[in-house]
C-alpha positions as CSV (number, residue, x, y, z in Angstrom):
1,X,12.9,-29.0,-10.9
2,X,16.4,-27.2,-11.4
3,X,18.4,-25.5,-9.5
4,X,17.8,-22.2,-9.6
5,X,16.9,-19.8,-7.4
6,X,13.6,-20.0,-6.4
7,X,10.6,-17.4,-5.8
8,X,7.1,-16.8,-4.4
9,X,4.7,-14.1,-5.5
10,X,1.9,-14.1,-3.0
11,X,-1.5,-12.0,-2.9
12,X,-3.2,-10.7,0.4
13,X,-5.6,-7.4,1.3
14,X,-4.8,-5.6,-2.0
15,X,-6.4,-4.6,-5.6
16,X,-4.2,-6.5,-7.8
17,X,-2.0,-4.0,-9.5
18,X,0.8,-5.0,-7.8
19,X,0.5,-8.2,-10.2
20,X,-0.1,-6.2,-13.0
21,X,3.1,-4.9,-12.2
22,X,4.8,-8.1,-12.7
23,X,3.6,-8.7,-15.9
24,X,4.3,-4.9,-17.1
25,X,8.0,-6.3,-17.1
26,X,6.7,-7.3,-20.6
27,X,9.5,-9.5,-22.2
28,X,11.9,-8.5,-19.2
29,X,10.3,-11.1,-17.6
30,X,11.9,-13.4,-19.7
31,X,14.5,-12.5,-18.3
32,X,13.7,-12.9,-14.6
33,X,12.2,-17.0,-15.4
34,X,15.3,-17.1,-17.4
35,X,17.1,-16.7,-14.0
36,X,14.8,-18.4,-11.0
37,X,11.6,-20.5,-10.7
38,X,8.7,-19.0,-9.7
39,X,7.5,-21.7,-7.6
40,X,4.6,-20.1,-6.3
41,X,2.3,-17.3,-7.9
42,X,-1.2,-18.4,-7.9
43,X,-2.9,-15.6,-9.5
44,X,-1.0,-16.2,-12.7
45,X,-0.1,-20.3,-12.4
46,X,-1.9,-23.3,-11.0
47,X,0.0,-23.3,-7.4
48,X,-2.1,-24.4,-4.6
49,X,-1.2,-23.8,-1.1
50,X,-0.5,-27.8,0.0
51,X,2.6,-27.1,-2.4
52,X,4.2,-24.8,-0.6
53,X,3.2,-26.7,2.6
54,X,5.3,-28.9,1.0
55,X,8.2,-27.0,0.8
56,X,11.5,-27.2,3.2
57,X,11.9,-24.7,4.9
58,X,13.5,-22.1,3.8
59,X,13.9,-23.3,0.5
60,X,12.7,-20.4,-1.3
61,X,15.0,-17.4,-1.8
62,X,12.5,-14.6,-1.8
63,X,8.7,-14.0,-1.3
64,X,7.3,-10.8,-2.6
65,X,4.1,-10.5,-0.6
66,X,1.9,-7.7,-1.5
67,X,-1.3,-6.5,0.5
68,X,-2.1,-5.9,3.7
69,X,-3.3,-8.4,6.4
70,X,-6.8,-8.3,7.0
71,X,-8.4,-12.0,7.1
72,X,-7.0,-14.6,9.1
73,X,-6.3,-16.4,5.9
74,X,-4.0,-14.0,5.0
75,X,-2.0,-13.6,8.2
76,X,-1.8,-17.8,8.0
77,X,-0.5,-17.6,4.5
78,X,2.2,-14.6,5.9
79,X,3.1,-17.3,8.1
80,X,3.5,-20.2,6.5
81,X,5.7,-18.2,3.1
82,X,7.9,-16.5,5.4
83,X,9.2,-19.7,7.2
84,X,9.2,-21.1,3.5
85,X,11.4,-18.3,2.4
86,X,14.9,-17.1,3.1
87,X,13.7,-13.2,2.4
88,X,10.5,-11.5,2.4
89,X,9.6,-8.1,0.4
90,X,7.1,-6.3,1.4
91,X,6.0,-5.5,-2.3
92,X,3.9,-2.6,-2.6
93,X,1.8,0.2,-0.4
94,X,-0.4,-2.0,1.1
95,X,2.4,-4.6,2.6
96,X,4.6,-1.7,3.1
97,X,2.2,1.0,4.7
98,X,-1.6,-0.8,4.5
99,X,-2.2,1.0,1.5
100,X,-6.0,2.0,0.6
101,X,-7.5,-1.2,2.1
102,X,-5.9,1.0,5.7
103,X,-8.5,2.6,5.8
104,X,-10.8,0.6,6.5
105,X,-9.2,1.4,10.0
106,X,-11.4,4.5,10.2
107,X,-14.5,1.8,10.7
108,X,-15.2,-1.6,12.5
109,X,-15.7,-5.3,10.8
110,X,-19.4,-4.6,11.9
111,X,-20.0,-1.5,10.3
112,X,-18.4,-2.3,7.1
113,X,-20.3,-5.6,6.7
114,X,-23.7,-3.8,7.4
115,X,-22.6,-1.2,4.6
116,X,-21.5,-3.6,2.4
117,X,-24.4,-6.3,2.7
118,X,-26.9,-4.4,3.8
119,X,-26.9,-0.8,4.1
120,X,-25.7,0.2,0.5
121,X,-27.9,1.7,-2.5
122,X,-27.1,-1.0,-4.6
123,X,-27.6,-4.0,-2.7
124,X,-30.8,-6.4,-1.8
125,X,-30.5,-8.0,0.8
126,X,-33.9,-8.5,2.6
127,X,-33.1,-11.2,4.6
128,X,-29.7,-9.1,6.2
129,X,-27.5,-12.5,5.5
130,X,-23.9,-12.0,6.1
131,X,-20.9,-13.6,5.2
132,X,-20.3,-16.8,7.9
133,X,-16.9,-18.1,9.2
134,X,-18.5,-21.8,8.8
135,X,-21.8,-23.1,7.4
136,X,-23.1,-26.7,7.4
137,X,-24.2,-27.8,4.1
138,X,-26.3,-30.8,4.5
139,X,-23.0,-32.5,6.8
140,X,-20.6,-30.5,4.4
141,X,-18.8,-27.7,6.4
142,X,-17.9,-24.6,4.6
143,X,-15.5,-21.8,5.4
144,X,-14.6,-18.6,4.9
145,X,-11.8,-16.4,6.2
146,X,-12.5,-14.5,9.0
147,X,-12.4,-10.5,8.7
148,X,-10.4,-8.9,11.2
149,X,-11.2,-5.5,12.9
150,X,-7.9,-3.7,11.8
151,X,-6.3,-4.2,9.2
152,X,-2.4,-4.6,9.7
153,X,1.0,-4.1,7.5
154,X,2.6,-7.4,6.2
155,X,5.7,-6.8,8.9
156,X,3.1,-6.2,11.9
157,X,2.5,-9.7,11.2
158,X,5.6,-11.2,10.3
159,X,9.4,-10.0,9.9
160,X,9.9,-8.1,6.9
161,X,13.3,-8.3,5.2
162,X,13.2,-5.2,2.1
163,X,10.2,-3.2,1.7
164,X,9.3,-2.4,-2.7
165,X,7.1,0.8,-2.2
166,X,4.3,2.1,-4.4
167,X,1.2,1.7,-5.7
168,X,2.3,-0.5,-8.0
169,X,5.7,-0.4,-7.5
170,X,7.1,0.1,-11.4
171,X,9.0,-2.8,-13.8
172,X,11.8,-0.9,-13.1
173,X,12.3,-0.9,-9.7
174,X,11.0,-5.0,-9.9
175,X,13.4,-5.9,-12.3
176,X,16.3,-4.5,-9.9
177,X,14.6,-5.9,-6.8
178,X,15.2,-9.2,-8.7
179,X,18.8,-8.6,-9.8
180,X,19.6,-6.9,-6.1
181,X,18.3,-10.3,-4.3
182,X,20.6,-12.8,-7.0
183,X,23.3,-11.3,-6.6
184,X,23.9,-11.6,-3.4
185,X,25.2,-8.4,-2.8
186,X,22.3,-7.6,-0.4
187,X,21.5,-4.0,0.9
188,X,21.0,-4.0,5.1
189,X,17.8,-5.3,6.6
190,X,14.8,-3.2,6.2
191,X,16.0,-1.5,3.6
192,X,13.1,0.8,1.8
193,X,14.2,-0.4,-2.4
194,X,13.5,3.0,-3.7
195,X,15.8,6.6,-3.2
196,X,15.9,7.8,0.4
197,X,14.8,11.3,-0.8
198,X,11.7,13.3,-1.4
199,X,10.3,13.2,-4.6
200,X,10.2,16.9,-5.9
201,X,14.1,16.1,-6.1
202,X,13.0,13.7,-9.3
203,X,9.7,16.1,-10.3
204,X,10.0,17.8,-14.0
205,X,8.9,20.9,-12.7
206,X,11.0,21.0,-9.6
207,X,12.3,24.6,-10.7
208,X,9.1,26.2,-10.7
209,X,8.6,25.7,-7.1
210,X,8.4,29.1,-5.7
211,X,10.9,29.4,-2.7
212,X,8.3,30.6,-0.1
213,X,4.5,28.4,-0.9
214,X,1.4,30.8,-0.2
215,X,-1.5,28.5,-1.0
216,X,-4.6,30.8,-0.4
217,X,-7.1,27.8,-2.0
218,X,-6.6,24.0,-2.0
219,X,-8.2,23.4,-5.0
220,X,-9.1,19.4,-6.8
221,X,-7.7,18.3,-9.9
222,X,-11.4,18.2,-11.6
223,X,-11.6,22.0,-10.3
224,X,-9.5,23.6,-12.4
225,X,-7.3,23.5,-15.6
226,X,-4.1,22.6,-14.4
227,X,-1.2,24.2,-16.0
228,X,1.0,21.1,-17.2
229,X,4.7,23.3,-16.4
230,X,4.1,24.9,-13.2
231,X,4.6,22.9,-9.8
232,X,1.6,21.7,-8.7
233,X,2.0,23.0,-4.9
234,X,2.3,26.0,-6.6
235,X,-1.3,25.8,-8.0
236,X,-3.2,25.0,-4.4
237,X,-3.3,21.2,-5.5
238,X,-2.6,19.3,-3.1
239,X,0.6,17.3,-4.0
240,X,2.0,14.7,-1.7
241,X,5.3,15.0,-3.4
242,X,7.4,17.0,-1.0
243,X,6.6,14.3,1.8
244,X,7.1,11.4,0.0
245,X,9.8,9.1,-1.3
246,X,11.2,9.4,-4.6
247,X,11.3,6.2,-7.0
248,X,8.1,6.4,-9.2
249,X,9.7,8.4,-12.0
250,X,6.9,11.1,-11.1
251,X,4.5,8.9,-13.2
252,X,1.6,10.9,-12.0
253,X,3.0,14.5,-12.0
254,X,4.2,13.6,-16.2
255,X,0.5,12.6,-16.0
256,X,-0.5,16.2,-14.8
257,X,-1.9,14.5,-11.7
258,X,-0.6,15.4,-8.0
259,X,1.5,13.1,-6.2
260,X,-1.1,10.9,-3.8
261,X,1.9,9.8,-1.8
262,X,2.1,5.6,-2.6
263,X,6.2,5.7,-1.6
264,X,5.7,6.8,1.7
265,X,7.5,8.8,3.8
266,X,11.7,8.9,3.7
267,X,13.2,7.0,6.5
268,X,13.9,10.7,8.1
269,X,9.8,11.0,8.8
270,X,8.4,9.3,12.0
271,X,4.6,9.6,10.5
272,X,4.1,10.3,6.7
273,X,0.4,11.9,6.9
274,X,1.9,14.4,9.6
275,X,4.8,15.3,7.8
276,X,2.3,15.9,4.8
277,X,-0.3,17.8,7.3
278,X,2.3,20.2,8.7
279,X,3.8,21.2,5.4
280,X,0.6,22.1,4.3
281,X,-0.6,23.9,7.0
282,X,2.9,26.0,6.5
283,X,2.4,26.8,3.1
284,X,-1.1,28.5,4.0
285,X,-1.2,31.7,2.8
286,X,-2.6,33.7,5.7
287,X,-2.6,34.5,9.6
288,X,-6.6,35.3,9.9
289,X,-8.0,33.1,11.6
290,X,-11.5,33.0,9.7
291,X,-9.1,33.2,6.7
292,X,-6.9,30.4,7.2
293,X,-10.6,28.3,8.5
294,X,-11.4,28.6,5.4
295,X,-8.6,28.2,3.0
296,X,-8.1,24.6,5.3
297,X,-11.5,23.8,4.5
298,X,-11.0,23.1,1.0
299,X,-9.6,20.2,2.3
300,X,-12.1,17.8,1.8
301,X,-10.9,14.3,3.1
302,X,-7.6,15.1,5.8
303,X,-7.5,11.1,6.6
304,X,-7.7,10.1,3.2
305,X,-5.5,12.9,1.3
306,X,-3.1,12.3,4.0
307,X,-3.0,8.7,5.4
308,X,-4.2,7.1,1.9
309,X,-1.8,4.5,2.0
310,X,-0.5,4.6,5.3
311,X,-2.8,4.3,8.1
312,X,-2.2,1.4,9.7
313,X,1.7,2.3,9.8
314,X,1.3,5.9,11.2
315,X,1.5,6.8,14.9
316,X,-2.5,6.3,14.7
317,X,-3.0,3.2,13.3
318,X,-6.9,3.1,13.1
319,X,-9.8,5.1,15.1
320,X,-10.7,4.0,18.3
321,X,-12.8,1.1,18.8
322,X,-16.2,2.2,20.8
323,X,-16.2,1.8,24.5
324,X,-16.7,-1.5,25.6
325,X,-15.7,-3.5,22.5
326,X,-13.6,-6.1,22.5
327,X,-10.5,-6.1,19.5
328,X,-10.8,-9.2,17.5
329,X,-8.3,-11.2,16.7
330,X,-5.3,-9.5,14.5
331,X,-6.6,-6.3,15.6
């Protein structure tokens, strides 16, 4: 073991990208094991979890954690890495905001096990088993995490020192993540790593945005042949740029794609989907009611255009349980 600084890279309620991420440093990350250990990153290296049970306390410089919380696994792991680590990034949407796996917020653990074991086209089930939080096998006992209710941000769980946006945050803004935590020289707590502004400021096609929006049709990107100069507000798509935190390098815009909103909200917005909602609703091109009805209606899905990522951090948080049930644990 040398003495160099050491890191985690841990994996909860997420899709993996924000690994990928990792390795898209390429031969920067060279670089970055050229300068710490990685002492923990089992999706990449054979680290098992009695090693850093192991650990002293506080041993390890930083833990990026991405995904949210949504087992009782996960929350134990949250646990046990932050008192293992001196800081702890919230790396990515779903740590940050929830990200997609948020919305399973909009549901309850039992209605999205009967859809997933049961109810769907694709599965065969006949005897409606479900997943079990222990099973005796013969005197064996097996176990499985438990799947909580709502699903919760990493720093609803445990304190959060920097939060990494983005869904995957770039090699970019990793690579000076790393840098930022060795040197010492450390930005205050709760610090958002990515520009505090919105992110039409960084957008190629900033200076075709029309001063006054008049969006008479909120159109999809497979509806029409987007025009790869023009803003994309400006074409009744519905771009989360103007609401959301600059950083990305406007991958998806250079893409000819509309901003989905992954950053977040700046640190001036109380609740990112509402910020979104109401500039939208002020760029609708009419004052008929039957009018604006229907112009609002091309809006397919409101919750998941404008709380994709960030559901379980808004003001909502998740839809109400049913009357009479009990939250479960975490929720």
């Amino acid at each position: 073991m040398t003495d160099k600084p050491k890191v985690a890279f841990y994996w909860c309620a997420s899709c993996g990208g924000c690994e990928e991420a990792v390795v898209d440093l390429h031969e920067k990350v060279l670089d970055v094991t050229a300068a710490v250990d990685i002492v923990f990153w089992p999706v990449a290296l054979d680290f098992k979890r009695k090693d850093v049970e192991a650990m002293p306390d506080g041993s390890i410089l930083a833990a990026f954690i991405n995904g949210a919380i949504r087992t009782n696994e996960q929350e134990e792991m949250a646990h046990m890495i932050r008192r293992k680590a001196k800081v702890v990034v919230a790396f990515g949407s779903c740590s940050h905001l929830g990200g997609i796996p948020g919305l399973g917020n909009l549901w309850d653990r039992e209605t999205i096990l009967a859809t997933a074991y049961r109810e769907s086209p694709s599965t065969v089930n006949a005897e409606g088993v479900y997943p079990a939080a222990s099973h005796d096998d013969g005197g064996r006992r097996l176990t499985l995490p438990t799947l909580y209710d709502t699903v919760r941000t990493l720093d609803q769980v445990v304190d959060v020192d920097y939060y990494l946006p983005g869904c995957a945050p770039t090699a970019g803004m990793i690579a000076k993540a790393v840098g930022v935590l060795l040197s010492g020289d450390l930005p205050p707590k709760g610090t958002v790593l990515a520009p505090d502004v919105a992110l039409c400021e960084e957008c190629p096609r900033k200076a075709s945005k029309p001063e006054k929006l008049e969006i008479t049709e909120f159109k999809r990107p497979w509806q029409v042949l987007i025009d790869e100069e023009k803003c994309l507000l400006a074409q009744g798509l519905l771009c989360m740029g103007a609401s959301t935190r600059a950083g990305c390098e406007a991958l998806c815009v250079k893409g000819n794609m509309p901003c989905t909103g992954c950053f977040g909200p700046t640190s001036r917005v109380l609740d990112h989907g509402a910020k979104a909602l109401s500039g939208f609703a002020a760029a609708v091109g009419s004052n008929d009611a039957a009018e604006i009805e229907r112009i609002v209606g091309g809006i397919v899905d409101p919750v998941g255009t404008f709380y994709r990522y960030g559901l379980p951090a808004s003001l909502l948080r998740r839809r109400r349980l049913k009357a009479g049930d009990a939250p479960a644990a975490g929720a």
